[in-house]
N, C-alpha and C positions, 0 to 999 in steps of 0.2 A: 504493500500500500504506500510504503516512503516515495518508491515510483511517483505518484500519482499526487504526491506533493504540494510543485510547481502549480499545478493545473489546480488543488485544491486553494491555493493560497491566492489566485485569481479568482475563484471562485469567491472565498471568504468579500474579496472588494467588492464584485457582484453585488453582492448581496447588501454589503454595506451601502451602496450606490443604491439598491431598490428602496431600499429601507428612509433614504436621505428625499426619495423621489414621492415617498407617501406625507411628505409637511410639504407638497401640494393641494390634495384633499385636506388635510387638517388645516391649513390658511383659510380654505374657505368653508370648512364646517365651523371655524371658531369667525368668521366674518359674518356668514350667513346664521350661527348662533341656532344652530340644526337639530344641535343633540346627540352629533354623532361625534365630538372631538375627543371624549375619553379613547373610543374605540380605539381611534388613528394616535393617542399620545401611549397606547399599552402596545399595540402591532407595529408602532414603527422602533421604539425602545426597544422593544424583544429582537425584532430583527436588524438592527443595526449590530446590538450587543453579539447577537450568535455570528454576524458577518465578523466584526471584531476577534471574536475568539479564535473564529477558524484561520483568519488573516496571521494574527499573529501567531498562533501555535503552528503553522506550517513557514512561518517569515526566515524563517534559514535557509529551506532551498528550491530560494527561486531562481531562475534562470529563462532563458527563452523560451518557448513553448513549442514542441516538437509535435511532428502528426497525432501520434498518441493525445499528445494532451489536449490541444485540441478538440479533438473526436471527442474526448469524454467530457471536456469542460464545456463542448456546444451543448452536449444529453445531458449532463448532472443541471445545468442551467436550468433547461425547460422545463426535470421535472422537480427541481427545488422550488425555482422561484412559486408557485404556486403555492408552495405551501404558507408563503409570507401572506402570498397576496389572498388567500382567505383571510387571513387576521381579523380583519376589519369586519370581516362579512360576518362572520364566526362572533367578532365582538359587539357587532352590534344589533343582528338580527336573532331574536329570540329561539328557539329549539331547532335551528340551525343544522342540520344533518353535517358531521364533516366529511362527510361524501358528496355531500350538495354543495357544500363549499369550498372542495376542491376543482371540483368539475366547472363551477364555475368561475373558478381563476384559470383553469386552463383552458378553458373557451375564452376569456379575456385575452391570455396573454398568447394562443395561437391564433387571437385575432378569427374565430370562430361564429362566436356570436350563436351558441345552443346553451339556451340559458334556460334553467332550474326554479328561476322565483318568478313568481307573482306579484300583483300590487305592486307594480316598479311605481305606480305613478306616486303613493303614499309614501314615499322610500324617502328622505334626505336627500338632496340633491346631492351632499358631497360625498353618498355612496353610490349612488349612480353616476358620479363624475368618474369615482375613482374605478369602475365596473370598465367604463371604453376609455380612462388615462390608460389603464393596462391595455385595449387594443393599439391604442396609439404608439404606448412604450414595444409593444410586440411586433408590431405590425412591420415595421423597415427591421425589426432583430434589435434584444437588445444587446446581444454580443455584437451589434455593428456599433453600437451608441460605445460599449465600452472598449472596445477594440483603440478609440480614440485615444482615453485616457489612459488604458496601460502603458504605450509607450515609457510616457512621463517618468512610472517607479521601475520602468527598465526591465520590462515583461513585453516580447516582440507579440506581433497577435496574429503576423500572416496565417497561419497555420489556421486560427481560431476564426479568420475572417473566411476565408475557403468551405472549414465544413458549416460556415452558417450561412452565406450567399447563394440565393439559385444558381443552377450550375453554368448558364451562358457568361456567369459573371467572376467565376471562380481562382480564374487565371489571368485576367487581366484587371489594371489598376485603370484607372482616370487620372489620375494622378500618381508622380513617382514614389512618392509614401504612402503605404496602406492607411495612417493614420489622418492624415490628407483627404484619402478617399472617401472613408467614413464619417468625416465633417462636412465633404463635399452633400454626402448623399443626406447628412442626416437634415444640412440646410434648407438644401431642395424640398424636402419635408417637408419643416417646419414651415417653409412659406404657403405651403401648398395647405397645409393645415389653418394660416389665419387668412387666407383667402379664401376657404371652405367657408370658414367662422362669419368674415363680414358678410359675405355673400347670403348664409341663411341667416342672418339678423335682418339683412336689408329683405329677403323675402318673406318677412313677416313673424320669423319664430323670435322666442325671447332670451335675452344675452346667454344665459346657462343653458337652453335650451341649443341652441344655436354653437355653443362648445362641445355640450357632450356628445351633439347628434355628428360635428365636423370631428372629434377624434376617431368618432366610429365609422368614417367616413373615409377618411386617408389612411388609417390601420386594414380599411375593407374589412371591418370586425362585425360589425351586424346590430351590438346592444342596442338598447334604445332607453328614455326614462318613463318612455310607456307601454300599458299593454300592446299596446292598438298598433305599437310601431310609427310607423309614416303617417300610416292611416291617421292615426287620432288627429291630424291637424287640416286633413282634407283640405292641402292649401296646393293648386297647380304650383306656383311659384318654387315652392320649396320644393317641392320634388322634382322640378327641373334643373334645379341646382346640384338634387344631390345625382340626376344623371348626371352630369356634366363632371362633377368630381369627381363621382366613380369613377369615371371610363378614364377622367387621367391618373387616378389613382391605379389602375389598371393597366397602362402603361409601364416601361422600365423606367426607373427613374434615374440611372446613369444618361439616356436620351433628354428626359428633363433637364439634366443636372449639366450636359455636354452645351444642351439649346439657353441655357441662364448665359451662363460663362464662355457663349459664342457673341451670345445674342443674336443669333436667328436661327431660320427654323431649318435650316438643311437637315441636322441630326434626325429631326424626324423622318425626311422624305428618305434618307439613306437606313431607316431602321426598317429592317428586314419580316417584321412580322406587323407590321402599322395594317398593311393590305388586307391579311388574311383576318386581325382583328378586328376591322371597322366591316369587312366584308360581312364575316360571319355574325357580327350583330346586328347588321342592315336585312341579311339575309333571312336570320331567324325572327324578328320584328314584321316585316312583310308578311312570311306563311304563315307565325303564328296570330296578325292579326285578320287574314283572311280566312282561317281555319276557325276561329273564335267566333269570327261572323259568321259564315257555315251555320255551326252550332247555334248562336241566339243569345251567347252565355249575359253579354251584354244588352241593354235596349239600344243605346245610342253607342254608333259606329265611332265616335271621337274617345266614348268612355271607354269603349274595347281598345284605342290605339293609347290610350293612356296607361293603362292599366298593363297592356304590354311593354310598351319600352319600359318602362319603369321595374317589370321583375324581368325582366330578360336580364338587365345593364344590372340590375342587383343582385343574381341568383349566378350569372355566368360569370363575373366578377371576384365572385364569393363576396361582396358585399353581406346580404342577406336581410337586410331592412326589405317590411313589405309593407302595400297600401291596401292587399285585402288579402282573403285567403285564396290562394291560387290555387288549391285544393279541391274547389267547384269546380275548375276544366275539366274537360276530359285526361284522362288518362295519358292521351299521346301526349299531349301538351306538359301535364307536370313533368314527365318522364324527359321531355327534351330539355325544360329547364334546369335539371341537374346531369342531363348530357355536357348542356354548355358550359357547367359549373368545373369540369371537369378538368382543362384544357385552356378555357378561352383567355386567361390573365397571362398577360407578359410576363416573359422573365426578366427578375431586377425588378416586380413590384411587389406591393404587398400581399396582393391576390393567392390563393389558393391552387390546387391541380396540378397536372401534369405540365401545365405550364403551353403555351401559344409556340416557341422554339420547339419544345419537342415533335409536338402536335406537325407540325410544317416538317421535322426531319422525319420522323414513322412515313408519315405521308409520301414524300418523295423518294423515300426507301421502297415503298411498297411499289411507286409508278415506274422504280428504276429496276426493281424484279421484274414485274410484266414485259416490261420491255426486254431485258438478258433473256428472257422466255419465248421472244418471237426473235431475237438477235442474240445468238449466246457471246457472240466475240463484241459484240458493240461494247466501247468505254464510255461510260457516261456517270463520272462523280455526281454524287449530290451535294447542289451547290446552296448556301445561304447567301443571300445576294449575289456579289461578283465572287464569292471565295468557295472552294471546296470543303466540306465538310471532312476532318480525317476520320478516317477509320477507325481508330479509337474510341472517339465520339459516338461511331453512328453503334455500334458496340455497347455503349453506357448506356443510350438512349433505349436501343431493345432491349438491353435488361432490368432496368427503372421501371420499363414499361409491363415485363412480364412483371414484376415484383409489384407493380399496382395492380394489377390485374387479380392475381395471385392474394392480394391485401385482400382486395374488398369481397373474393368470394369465401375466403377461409372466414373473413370474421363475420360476412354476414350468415354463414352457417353457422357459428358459435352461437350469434344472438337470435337465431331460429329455434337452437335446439334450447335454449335460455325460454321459450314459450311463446317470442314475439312474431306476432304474423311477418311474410317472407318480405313486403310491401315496407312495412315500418322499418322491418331489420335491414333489407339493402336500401333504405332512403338514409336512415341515420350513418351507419357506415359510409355511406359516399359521400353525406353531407358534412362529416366528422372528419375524413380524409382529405376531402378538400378545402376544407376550413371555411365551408359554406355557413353553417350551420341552421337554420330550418328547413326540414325533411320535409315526409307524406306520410299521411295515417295518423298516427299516435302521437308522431313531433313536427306535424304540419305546421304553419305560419297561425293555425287559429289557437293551438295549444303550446305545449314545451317538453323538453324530458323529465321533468318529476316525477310523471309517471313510472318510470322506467326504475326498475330492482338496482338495489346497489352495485350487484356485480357489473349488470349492463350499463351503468354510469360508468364503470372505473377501466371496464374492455373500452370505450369510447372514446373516454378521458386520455388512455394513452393513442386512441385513433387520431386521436388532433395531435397530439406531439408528432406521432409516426408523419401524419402527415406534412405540419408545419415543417419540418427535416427535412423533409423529400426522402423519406422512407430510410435511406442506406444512410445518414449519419448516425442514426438510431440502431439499426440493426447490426452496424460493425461493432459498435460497442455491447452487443448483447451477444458476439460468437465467442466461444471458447479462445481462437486464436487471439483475439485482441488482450486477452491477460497473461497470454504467454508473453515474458517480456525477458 
């Protein structure tokens, strides 16, 4: 375990850093005079002291942080920090299941948004702040936030920046220090977050209303501080803002961050997946608002094109904020909205899935078989823009993909043979994996997981980590080989 040292002694600062990051919430539960400021002065004490302890009882050997440490300091993060970030909820919400409030810090902080309570709207604001701060904190990684500041006490973080970046962005910098990079991106952020902010104050929501709904908006986490979601405000305005967010929140944000610090807009016209993203949401808005009308589901042909862009851009995003239950479609319809969820967010965003990069290499992998099939000698790499894809790559990419594949029908068996019908158990699995988080059936948009038995929370609970990872930083650390050292 002395091994594992280095990596825990970063970890201990983590944590201290999470801990430092909750007299956020407590400014404005003790501002607002909420009732919730004990909670946040016991939960951020306890976890600063336990970051402290681990800091300094491991402070002798630090060093740089090699693959290993890494690997385990990305997994020990996602499934520690969780346990801080219940404190609050645990502190201040009476008989409190702490299964129910784990579950929902890991849906916070994989930026998930499958949430466990009710009566959000009765809730303290500055627990429902602190419910989508954690998507906000999660949602660009917070090993990219502290990646920054390790440098400083002389703990390198490349390593740490790798296994926590989706993978088109794994190997290359924006900048020539990683620690650069990570200020670059976390900028790009931040701005994109109080432009969210003014943007829904000006369309009519109100100042804290208008924070919590833009953290859970640039994280593409999903909470809300009410039941009802979106809905509860039935205001066009707003939910044309938070289209418009998503989908650049859905984007990579090194093209954001490229397009700041050019100042204009080539990055984007030269980013590779802009086409097939704006494609396939243009695409799936058309049929499913023709399909809709078909059916009847709406009276008025405007209410139906509303009603779709708005869960398409939130459901295919992993956003996961809704304005009604899309549950009343038919069948084909919900089923394509967590097709889209699947795939359609950039890589380098906060989004969920298999990611829009991969989706584009499978694809042209498959059209570059058929083709070796009717030409066996023909050469024809698959290209991402003007560059060839290596080989390597398209290799990662097929076995991401079987191991996604592979995830969501083993675990949606487990949660079958668990009692839950086949419909709920592959909605929550898919919805949990891609960090969507509202399913079909039992955890549809009109209800939540509560229902759901402790064990099927806690197999779910680690679906969202699995996912938020992209599967394999998770799983190397759980083979036998990884502790042979």
């Amino acid at each position: 375990m002395r091994a594992y040292y280095p990596a825990l002694n970063a970890l201990g600062l983590i944590i201290m850093i999470f801990g430092l990051l909750m007299g956020f919430p407590l400014g404005v539960s003790m501002w607002l005079d909420d009732g919730a400021t004990l909670a946040y002065d016991q939960s951020m004490f306890a976890t600063f002291v336990v970051g402290l302890v681990i800091w300094v009882l491991t402070r002798g050997a630090r060093r740089d942080l090699r693959v290993h440490d890494g690997f385990f300091l990305v997994a020990a993060t996602w499934i520690v920090l969780p346990l801080f970030g219940a404190l609050p909820l645990l502190a201040y919400i009476p008989d409190l299941a702490f299964t129910d409030a784990y579950f929902e810090a890991v849906s916070g902080l994989t930026a998930t948004g499958a949430t466990v309570l009710s009566g959000l709207d009765a809730l303290p604001t500055s627990i429902n702040l602190w419910r989508t701060f954690m998507h906000w904190i999660g949602g660009m990684g917070v090993i990219v936030l502290v990646v920054a500041v390790l440098p400083l006490l002389g703990i390198g973080g490349r390593q740490l920046f790798k296994a926590e970046v989706p993978t088109p962005m794994k190997d290359t910098s924006l900048t020539p220090r990683i620690a650069e990079t990570a200020k670059g991106l976390w900028m790009t952020y931040l701005l994109l977050t109080v432009a969210c902010t003014l943007s829904l104050w000006w369309a009519g929501l109100e100042g804290w209303d208008a924070l919590i709904h833009a953290f859970s908006i640039a994280g593409l986490g999903g909470f809300s501080n009410k039941d009802a979601s979106m809905g509860h405000f039935d205001n066009l305005n707003v939910e044309l803002v938070t289209i418009v967010f998503a989908v650049l929140a859905g984007l990579n944000y090194a093209t954001h961050y490229l397009a700041l610090v050019r100042r204009s807009l080539k990055p984007y016209a030269r980013d590779p997946e802009l086409p097939f993203y704006f494609g396939v949401l243009l695409f799936s808005v058309v049929m499913l608002t023709l399909y809709l009308m078909y059916w009847q589901i709406h009276l008025e042909p405007l209410a139906t094109l509303r009603s779709v862009v708005f869960h398409v851009v939130s459901i295919s995003t992993s956003l996961g904020l809704v304005v009604d239950d899309y549950t009343a479609w038919p069948m084909f319809a919900q089923i394509w909205l967590l097709f889209l969820g699947s795939f359609i967010a950039c890589s380098g965003s906060t989004g969920g899935g298999i990611k829009m990069m991969r989706a584009m290499i499978l694809y042209k992998q498959v059209l570059r078989e058929i083709i070796r099939s009717l030409h066996p000698n023909a050469v024809r790499p698959v290209r991402m823009g003007k560059q060839a894809v290596p080989e390597t790559i398209l290799y990662a990419v097929l076995g991401f993909s079987f191991m996604y594949m592979v995830t969501i029908v083993s675990l949606t068996l487990v949660l079958s043979a668990t009692g839950l019908d086949l419909i709920t158990a592959f909605s929550a699995v898919v919805a949990c994996l891609n960090n969507t988080g509202p399913g079909l059936e039992m955890v549809g948009p009109a209800s939540n997981y509560q229902a759901l038995a402790a064990f099927q929370k806690w197999l779910l609970a680690f679906t969202m980590i699995l996912g938020r990872l992209e599967i394999f930083t998770l799983l190397v650390v759980l083979t036998p080989a990884f502790w042979r050292r």
